[in-house]
C-alpha positions in Angstrom: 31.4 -32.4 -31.4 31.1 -29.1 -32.1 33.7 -26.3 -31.4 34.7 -22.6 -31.1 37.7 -20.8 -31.3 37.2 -17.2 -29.7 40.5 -14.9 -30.2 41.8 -11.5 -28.9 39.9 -12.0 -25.7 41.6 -9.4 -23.3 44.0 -10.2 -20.7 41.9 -9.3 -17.8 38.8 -11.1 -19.3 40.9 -14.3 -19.5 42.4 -14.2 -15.7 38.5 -13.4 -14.6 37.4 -16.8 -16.3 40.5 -18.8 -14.9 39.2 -17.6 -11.7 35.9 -18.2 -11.8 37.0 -21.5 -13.2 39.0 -22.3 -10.1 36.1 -21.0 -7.6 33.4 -24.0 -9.1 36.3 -26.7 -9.0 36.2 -26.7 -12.9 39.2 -26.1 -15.8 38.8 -23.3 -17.8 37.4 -25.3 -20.6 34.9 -26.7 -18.8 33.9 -22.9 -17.3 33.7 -21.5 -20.6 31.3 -25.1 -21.8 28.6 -23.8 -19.0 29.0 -20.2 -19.6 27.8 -20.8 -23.5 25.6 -23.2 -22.1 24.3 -20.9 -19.9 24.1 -18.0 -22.0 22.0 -20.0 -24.9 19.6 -21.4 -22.1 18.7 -17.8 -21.4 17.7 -17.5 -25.2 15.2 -20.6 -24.7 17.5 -23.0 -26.9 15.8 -26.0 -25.9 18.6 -28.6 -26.8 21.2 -27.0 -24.3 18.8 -27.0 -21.3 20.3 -30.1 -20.1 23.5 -28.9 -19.9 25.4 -30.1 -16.6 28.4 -29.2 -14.5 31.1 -32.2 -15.6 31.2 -35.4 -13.2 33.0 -35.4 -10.0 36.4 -37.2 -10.2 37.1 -41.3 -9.7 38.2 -40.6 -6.0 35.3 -38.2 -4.8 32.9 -40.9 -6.6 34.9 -43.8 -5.0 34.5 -42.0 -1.4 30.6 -41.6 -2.0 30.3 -45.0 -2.5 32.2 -46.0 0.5 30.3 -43.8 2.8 27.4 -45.0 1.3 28.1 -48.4 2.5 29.7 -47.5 6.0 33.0 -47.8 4.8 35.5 -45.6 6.8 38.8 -44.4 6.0 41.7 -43.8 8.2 42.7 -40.3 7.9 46.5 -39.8 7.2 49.1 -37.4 6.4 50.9 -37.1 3.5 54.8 -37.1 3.9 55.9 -33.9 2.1 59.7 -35.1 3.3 61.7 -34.1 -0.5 63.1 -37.5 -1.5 66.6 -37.8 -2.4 67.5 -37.9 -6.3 68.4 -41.6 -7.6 72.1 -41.7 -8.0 73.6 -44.4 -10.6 77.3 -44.3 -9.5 
């Protein structure tokens, strides 16, 4: 597949993209895939017009499915208690 390597992008450009990245639940790799995307869509590329978001992750799809089929979950709490180092005395 094809890549692009994009240097001395400034500081303040790169922290806006992490963010924007973080806002749509995507890494910054992915952001920067639909911003080019994006951008040659605009131009009337034809080929990148099907350009997507990336797939939701295992457990969102496995929860889909579940609800899908009346499945219910309990809820729970995570236990955020520190656990104590392994000693080997």
């Amino acid at each position: 597949m094809p890549a692009f390597l994009i240097r001395n992008i400034p500081k303040k450009t790169h922290e806006q993209i992490k963010k924007r990245a973080k806002r749509h639940g995507n890494s910054t790799e992915a952001e920067l895939r639909l911003i080019v995307a994006e951008a040659a869509r605009s131009e009337g590329t034809p080929e990148v017009a099907t350009a997507q978001k990336p797939a939701v992750g295992l457990g969102t799809m496995l929860q889909e499915i579940a609800r899908k089929h009346g499945v219910s979950f309990p809820d729970f709490v995570r236990d955020k208690t520190p656990i104590e180092p392994m000693t080997f005395d």
